[in-house]
VOZA-81824 format. One record per residue (C-alpha): chain; z, x, y; residue number from 1. Coordinates in Angstrom, 1 decimal. Layout:
ZADO  chaine      c3      c1      c2  num
ZADO       A       Z       X       Y  NUM
...
//
This chain:
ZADO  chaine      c3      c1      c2  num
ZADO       A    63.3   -57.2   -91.4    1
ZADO       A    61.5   -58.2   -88.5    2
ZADO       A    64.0   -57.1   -86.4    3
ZADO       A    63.9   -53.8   -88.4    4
ZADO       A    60.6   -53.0   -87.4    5
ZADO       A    60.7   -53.5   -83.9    6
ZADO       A    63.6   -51.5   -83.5    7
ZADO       A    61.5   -48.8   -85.5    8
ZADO       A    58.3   -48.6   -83.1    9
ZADO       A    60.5   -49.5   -79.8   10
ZADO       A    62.0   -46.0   -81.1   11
ZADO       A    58.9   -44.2   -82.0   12
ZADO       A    57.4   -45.7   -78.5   13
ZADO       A    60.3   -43.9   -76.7   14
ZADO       A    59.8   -40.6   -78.7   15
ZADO       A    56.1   -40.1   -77.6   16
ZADO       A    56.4   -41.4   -73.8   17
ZADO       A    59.8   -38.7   -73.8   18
ZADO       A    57.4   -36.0   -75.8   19
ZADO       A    54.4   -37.0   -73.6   20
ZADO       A    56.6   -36.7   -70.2   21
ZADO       A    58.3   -33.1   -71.2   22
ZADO       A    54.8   -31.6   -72.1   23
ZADO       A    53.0   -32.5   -69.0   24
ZADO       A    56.5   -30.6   -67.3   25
ZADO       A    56.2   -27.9   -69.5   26
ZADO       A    52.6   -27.0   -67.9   27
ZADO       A    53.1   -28.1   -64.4   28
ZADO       A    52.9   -25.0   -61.9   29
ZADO       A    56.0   -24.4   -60.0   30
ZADO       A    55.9   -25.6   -56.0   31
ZADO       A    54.2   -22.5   -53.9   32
ZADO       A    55.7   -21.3   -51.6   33
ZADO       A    54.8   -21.4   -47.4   34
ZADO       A    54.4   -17.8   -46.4   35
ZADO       A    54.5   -17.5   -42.8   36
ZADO       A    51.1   -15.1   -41.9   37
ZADO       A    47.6   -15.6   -41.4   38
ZADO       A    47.0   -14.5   -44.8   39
ZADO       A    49.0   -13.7   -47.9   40
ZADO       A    48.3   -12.6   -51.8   41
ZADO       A    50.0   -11.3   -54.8   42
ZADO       A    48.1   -10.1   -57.8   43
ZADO       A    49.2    -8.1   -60.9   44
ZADO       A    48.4    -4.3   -60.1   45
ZADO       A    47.1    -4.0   -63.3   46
ZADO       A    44.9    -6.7   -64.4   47
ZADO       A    43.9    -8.1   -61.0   48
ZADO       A    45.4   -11.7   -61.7   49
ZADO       A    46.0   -13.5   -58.6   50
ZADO       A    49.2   -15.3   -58.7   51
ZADO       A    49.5   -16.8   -55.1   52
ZADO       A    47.2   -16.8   -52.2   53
ZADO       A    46.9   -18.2   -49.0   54
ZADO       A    43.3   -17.5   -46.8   55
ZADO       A    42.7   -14.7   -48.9   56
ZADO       A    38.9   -13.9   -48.4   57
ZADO       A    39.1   -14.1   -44.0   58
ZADO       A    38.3   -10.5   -42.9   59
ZADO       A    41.1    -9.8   -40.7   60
ZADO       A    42.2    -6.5   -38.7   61
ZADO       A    45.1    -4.9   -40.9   62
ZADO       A    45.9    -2.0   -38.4   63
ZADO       A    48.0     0.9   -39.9   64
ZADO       A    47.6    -0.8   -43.5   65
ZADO       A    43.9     1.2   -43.5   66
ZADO       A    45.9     4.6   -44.0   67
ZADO       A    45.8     3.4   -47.5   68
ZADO       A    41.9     4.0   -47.8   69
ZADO       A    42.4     7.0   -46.4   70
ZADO       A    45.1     7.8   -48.6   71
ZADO       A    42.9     6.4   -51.8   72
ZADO       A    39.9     8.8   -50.8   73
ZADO       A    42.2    11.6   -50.3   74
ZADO       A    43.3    11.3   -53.8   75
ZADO       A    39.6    10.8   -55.2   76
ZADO       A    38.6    14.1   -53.6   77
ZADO       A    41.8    15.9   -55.0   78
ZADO       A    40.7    14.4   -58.2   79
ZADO       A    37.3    15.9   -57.9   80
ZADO       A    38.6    19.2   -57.0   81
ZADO       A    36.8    18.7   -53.8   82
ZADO       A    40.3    19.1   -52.5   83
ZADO       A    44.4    20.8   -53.2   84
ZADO       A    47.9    19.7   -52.4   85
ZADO       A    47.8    23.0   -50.9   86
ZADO       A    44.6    23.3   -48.6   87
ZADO       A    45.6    23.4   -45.1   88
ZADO       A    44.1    21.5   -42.3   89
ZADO       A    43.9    23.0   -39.0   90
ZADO       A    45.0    20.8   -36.1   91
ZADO       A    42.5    20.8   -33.2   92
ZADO       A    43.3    19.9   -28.8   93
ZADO       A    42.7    15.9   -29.3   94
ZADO       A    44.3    15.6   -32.8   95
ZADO       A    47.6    17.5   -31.0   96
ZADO       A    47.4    15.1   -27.9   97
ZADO       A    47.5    12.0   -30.1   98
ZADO       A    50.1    13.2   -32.0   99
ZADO       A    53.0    12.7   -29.4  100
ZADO       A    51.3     9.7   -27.9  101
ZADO       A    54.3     7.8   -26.6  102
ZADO       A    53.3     4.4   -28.0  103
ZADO       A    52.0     6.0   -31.5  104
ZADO       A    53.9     6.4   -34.8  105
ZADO       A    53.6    10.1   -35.4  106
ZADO       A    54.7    13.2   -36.4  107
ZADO       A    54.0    15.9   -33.5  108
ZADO       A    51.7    18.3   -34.6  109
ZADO       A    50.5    21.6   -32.9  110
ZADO       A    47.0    22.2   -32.1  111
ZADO       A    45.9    25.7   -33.8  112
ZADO       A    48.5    25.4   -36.4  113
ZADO       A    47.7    24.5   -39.8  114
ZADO       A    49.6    22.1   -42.1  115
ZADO       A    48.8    21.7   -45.9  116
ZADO       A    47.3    18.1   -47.3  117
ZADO       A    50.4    17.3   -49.1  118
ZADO       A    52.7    17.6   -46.1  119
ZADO       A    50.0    15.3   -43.7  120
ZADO       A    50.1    12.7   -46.8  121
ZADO       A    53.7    12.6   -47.0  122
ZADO       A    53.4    12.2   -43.1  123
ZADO       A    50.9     9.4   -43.5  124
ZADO       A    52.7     7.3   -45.8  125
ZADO       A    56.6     7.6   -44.6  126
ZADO       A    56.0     7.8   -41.0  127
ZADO       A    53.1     6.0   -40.5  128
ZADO       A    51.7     9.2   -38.7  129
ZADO       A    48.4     8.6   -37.2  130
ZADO       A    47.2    11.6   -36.0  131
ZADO       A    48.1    13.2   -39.8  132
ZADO       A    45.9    10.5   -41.2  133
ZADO       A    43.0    11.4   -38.6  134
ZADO       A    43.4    15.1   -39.9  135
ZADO       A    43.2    14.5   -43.1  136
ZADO       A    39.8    12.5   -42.5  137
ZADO       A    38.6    15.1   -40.6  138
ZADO       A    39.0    17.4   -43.3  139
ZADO       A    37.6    15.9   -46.1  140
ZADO       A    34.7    14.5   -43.8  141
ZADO       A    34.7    16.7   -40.8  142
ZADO       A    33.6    14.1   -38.4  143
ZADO       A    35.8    11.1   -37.2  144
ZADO       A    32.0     9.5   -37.7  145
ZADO       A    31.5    10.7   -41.1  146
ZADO       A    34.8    10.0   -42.3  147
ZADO       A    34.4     6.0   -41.1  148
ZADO       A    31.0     6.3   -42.9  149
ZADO       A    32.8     7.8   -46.5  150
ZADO       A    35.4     4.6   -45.9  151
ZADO       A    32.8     2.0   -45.9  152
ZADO       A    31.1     3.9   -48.6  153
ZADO       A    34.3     3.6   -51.0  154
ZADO       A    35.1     0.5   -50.1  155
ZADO       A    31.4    -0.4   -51.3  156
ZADO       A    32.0     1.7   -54.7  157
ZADO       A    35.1    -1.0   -55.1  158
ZADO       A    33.1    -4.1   -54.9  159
ZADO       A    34.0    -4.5   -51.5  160
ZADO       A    30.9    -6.0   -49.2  161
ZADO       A    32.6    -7.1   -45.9  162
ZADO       A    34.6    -4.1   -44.6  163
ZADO       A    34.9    -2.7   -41.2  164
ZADO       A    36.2     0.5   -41.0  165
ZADO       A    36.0     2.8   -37.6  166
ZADO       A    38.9     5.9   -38.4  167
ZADO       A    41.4     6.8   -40.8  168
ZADO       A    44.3     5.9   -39.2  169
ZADO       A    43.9     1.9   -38.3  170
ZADO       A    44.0     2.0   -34.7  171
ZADO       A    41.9     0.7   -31.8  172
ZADO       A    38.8     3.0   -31.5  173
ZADO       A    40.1     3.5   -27.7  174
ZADO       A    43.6     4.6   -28.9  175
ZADO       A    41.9     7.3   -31.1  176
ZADO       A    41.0     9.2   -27.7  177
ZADO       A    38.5    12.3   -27.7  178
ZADO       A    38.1    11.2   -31.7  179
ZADO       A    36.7     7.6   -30.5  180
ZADO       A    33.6     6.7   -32.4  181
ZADO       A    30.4     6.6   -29.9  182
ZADO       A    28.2     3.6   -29.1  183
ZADO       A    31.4     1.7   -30.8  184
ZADO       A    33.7    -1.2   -28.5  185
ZADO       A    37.2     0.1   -27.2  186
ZADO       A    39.2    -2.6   -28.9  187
ZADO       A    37.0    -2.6   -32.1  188
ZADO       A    40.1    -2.3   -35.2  189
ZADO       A    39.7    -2.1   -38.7  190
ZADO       A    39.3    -4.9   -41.0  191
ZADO       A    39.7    -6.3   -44.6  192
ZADO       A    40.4    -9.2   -46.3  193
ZADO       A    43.9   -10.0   -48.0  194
ZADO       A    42.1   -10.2   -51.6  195
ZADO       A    40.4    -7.0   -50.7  196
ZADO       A    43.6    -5.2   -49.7  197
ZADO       A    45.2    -6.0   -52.9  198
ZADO       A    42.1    -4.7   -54.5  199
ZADO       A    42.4    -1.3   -52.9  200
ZADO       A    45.9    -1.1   -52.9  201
ZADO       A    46.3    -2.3   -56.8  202
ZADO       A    43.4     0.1   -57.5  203
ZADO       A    45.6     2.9   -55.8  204
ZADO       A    48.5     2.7   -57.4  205
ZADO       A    46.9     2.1   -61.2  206
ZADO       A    44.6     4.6   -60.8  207
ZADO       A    47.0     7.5   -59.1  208
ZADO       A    50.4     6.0   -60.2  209
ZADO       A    52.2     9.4   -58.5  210
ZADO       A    51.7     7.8   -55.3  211
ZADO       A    54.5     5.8   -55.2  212
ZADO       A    57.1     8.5   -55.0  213
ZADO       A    55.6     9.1   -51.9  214
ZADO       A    56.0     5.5   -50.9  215
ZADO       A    59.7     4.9   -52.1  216
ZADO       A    61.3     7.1   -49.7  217
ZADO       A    62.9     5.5   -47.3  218
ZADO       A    63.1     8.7   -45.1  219
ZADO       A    61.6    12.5   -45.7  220
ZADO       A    61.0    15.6   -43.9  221
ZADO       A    58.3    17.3   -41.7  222
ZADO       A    58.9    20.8   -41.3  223
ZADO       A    62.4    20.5   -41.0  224
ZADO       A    62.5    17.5   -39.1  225
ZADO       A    64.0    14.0   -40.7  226
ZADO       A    61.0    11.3   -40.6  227
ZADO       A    61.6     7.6   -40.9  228
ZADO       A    59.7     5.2   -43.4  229
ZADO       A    59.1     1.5   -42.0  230
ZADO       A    59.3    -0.3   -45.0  231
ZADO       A    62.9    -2.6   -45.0  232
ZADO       A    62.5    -3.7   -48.5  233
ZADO       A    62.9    -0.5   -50.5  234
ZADO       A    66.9    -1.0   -51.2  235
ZADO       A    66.5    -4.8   -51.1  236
ZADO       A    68.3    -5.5   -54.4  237
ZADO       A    68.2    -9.1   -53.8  238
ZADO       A    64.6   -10.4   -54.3  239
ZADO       A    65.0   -11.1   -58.2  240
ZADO       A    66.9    -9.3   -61.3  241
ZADO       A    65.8    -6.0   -62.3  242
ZADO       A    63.0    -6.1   -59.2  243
ZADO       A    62.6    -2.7   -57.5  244
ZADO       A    60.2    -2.3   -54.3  245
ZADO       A    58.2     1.1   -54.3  246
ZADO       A    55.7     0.8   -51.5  247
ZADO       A    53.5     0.7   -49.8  248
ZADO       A    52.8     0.4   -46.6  249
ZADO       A    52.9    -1.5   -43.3  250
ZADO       A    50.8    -2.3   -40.2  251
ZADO       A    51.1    -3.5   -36.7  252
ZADO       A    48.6    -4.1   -34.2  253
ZADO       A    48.4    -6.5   -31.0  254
ZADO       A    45.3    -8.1   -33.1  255
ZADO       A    46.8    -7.8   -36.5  256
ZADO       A    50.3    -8.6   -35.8  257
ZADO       A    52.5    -7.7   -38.2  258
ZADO       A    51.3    -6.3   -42.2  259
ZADO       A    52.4    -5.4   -44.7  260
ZADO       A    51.5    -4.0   -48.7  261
ZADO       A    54.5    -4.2   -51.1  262
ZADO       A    54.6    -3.1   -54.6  263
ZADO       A    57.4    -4.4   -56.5  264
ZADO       A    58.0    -3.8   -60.6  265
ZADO       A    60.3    -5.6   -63.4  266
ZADO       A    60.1    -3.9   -66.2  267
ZADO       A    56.6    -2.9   -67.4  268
ZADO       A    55.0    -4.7   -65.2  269
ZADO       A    54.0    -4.5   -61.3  270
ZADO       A    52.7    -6.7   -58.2  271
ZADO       A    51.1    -5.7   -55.0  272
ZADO       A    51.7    -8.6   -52.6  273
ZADO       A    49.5    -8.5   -48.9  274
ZADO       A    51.1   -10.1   -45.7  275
ZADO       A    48.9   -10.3   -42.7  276
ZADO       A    48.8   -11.4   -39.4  277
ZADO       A    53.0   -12.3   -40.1  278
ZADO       A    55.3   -13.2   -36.8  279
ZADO       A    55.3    -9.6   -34.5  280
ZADO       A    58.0   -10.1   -31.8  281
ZADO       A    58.8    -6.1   -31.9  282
ZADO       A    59.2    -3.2   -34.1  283
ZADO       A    62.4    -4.5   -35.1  284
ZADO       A    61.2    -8.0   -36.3  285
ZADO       A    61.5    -8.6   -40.0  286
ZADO       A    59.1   -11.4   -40.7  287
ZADO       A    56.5    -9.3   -42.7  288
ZADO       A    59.2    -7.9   -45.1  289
ZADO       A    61.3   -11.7   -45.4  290
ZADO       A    57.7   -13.5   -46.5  291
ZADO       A    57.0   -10.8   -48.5  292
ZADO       A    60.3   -11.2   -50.3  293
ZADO       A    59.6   -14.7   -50.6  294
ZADO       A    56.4   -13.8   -52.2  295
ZADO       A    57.8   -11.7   -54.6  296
ZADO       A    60.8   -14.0   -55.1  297
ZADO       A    57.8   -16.7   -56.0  298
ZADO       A    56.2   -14.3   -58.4  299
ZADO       A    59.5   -13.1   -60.8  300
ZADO       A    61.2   -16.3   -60.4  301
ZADO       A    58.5   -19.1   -61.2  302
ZADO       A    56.2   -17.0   -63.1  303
ZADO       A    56.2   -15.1   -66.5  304
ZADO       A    53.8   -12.4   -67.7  305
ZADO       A    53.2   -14.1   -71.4  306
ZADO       A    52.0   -10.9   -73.5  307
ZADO       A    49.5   -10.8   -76.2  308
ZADO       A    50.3    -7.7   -78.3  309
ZADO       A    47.3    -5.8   -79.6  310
ZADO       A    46.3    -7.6   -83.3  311
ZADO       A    47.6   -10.7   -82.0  312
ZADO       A    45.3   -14.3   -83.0  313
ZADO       A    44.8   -16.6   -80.4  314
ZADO       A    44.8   -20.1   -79.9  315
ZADO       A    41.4   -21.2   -80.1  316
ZADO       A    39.5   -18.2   -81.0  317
ZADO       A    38.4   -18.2   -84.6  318
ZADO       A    36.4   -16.0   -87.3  319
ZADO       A    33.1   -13.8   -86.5  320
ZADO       A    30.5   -14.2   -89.0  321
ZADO       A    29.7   -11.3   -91.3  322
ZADO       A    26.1   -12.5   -93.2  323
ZADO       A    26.5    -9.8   -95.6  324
ZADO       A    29.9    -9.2   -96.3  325
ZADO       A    32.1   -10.1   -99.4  326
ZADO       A    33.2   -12.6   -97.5  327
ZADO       A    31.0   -14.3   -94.5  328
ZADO       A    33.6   -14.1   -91.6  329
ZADO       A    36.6   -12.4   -90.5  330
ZADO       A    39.3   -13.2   -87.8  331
ZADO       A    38.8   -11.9   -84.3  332
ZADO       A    41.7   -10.3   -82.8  333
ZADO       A    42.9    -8.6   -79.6  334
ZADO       A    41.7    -5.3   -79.1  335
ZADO       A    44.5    -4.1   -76.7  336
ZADO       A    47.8    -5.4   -75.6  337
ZADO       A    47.1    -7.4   -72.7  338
ZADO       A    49.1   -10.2   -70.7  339
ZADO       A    48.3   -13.2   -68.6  340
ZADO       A    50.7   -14.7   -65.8  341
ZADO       A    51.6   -18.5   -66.2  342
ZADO       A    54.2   -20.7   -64.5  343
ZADO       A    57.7   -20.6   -66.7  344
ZADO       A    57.2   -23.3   -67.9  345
ZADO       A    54.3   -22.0   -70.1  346
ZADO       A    54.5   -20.8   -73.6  347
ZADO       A    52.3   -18.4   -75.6  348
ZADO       A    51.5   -21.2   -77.7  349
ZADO       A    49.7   -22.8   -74.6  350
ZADO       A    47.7   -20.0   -74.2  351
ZADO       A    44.3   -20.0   -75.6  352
ZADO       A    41.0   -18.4   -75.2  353
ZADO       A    37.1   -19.3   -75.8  354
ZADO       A    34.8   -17.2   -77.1  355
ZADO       A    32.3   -16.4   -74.1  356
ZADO       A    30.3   -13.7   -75.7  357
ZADO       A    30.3   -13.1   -80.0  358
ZADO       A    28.9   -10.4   -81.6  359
ZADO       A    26.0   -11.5   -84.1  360
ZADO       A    25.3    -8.7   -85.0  361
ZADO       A    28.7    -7.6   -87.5  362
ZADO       A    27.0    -6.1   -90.7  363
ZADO       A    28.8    -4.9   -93.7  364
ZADO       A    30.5    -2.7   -95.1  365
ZADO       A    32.3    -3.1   -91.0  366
ZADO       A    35.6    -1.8   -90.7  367
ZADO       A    39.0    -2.7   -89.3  368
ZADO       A    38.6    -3.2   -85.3  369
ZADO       A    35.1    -3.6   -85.6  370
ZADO       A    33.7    -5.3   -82.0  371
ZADO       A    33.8    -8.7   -82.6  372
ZADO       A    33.0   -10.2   -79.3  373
ZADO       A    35.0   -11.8   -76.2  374
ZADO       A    36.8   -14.3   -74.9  375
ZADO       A    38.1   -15.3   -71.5  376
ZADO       A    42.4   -16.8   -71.4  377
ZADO       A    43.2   -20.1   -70.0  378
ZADO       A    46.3   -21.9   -69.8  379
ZADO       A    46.2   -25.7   -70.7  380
ZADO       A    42.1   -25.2   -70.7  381
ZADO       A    42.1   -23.7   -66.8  382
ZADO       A    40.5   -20.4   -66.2  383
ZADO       A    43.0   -17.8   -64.0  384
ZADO       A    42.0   -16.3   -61.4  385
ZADO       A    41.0   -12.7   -60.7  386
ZADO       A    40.4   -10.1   -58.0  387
ZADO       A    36.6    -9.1   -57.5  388
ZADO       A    36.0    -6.0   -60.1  389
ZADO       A    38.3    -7.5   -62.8  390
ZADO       A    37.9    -9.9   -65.7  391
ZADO       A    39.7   -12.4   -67.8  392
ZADO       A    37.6   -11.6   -70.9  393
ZADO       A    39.2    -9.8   -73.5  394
ZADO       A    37.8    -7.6   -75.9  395
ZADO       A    37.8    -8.2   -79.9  396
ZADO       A    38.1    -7.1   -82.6  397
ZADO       A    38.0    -7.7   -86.4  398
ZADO       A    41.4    -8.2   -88.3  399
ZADO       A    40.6    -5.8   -91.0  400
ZADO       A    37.8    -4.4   -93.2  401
ZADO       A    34.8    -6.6   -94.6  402
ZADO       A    33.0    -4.8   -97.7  403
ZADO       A    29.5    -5.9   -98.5  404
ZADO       A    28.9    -8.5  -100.7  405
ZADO       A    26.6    -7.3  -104.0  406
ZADO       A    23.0    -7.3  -104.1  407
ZADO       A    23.1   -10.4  -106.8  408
ZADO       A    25.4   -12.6  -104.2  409
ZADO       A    23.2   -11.6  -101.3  410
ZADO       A    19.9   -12.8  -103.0  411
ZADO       A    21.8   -16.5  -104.3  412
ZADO       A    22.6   -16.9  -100.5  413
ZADO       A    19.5   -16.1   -99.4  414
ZADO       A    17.9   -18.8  -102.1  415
ZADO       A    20.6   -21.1  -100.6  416
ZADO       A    19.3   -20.5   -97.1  417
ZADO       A    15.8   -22.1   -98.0  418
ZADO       A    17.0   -25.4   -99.4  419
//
């Protein structure tokens, strides 16, 4: 009998140290991996989650990469109807010059001819075409001093504080000739954190989603010409299952060595990923677009986006009180479909959230979806991490209709409430 028993607990001992061992695996984050650069990060494009980063918040010159504020205001002021597709830009002497500067990426332009907004754009994003991203500052701004001014301005508007922006284009203020801000050092160069290039660039492609059928062409067309696109990802089928690169743009500079944005999608759901400051031996080097792979290999690979429908309970988020209402509280439930990243390992049951701001203030009769409050996500009780601008909390709701409790019950509560 003895015997019996100590064969039992031995057993029961082995059962809890094997359950004990398999949950702390199941929440352990998967290794991360080394990216090669001065400064890497991935986020979702949507929800601003950061799901790897390496010196993200260092201010660093990103080069060409800056064509995608330009590209960002351009759409803004089309948005505005400050601005057309169709508008045509008029290419002055200096902008001409520049244009078929030997060691420039361009598309020649002619000065006194006129080219519309879309076609510069197109030229911006595929070729890398400086003087077309110049243009279209000088357009919208009319100044190559103004149009710096209206950069740091939007970048302000996005939350970000510690930009430098000196043209439209990304390149050294002395390679921007006749168009070279005054009272402003030769070699000074655009620059922007990692964390605050995702920001823009996520920010782009949420808010004007169209642009990425600029940015998956590999090559396109400038007035009959072929033009080639720099980014060597686009028909890299190899990165992940079901993973398609779209974008967006790349960046070279003696000071910013090799850069690069990538968007990449699987299914519903898309990443921007930042590489600066990677390996630069040469226009053919590929060590911008092999870490970024590796980044994006990290992200579909090792990571899940668990999703929380819209309706949907969560772990550790209970009822909202409803003083007056038939009955006194009522479940508080997700607003919106929404997601959060977490290693593989992670299941939706280990996702829970914590009410950070309840709403005392539910009176009845309240119906269905009534704001119940807030609540941030964490996984095994750790808060994610976000990009500047977004948020973890959540908004909520109420699972369904509260009437109002009768006059009678309302006054034996209230009796209750003084004893």
């Amino acid at each position: 009998m003895k015997l019996r028993f100590k064969l039992v607990i031995a057993l029961i001992g082995t059962f809890l140290l094997s359950f004990s061992g398999a949950a702390s695996v199941r929440v352990r984050a998967a290794a991360q991996p080394t990216i090669a650069a001065k400064a890497a990060v991935a986020v979702d494009a949507n929800t601003g989650q950061i799901l790897y980063q390496k010196n993200a918040h260092q201010a660093l010159p990103i080069a060409s990469v800056s064509k995608l504020m330009t590209i960002y205001i351009v759409h803004h002021q089309i948005k505005q109807k400050k601005l057309a597709w169709g508008d045509q830009v008029k290419i002055s002497p200096a902008l001409a010059k520049l244009s078929t500067a030997a060691e420039l990426t361009n598309v020649p332009l002619v000065a006194g001819k006129s080219y519309s907004v879309r076609q510069l754009v197109n030229a911006t994003l595929v070729a890398s075409a400086n003087a077309a991203a110049l243009a279209l500052g000088q357009k919208i701004a009319g100044t190559p001093v103004k149009f710096s001014r209206l950069m740091d301005q939007t970048a302000r508007k996005l939350g970000i504080t510690d930009a430098k922006f000196y043209n439209a284009s990304g390149l050294t203020n002395k390679l921007t000739g006749k168009l070279a801000l005054p009272h402003v050092g030769a070699n000074a160069e655009n620059e922007l954190s990692a964390s605050d290039v995702a920001l823009l660039a996520s920010r782009l492609v949420k808010e004007f989603p169209k642009v990425t059928k600029i940015t998956k062409q590999s090559q396109s067309r400038f007035y009959g010409k072929a033009i080639a696109g720099h980014n060597q990802l686009l028909n890299d089928r190899q990165i992940a299952t079901g993973v398609t690169v779209d974008g967006l743009k790349t960046g070279t500079s003696d000071k910013a060595g090799a850069c690069f944005v990538g968007s990449a999608t699987r299914g519903k759901h898309r990443i921007v990923t930042v590489v600066l400051g990677a390996r630069n031996q040469g226009a053919s080097d590929p060590a911008r677009f092999t870490q970024t792979a590796k980044l994006m290999r990290y992200v579909f690979t090792k990571q899940h986006p668990i999703t929380l429908k819209k309706g949907s309970q969560i772990q550790g988020v209970g009822k909202a009180g409803v003083p007056d209402g038939k009955q006194t509280s009522v479940q508080a439930v997700t607003k919106q479909t929404t997601w959060v990243w977490a290693p593989k390992s992670v299941t939706k049951r280990q996702v829970r959230g914590k009410f950070v701001k309840l709403n005392q203030k539910i009176t009845a009769p309240a119906k269905k979806g009534t704001h119940a409050g807030k609540a941030h996500l964490t996984l095994k009780d750790v808060l994610p991490k976000y990009l500047r601008g977004y948020y973890s909390k959540i908004q909520l709701v109420t699972q369904k209709a509260v009437k109002k409790a009768n006059p009678f019950i309302l006054l034996w509560r209230a009796i209750l409430r003084l004893f």
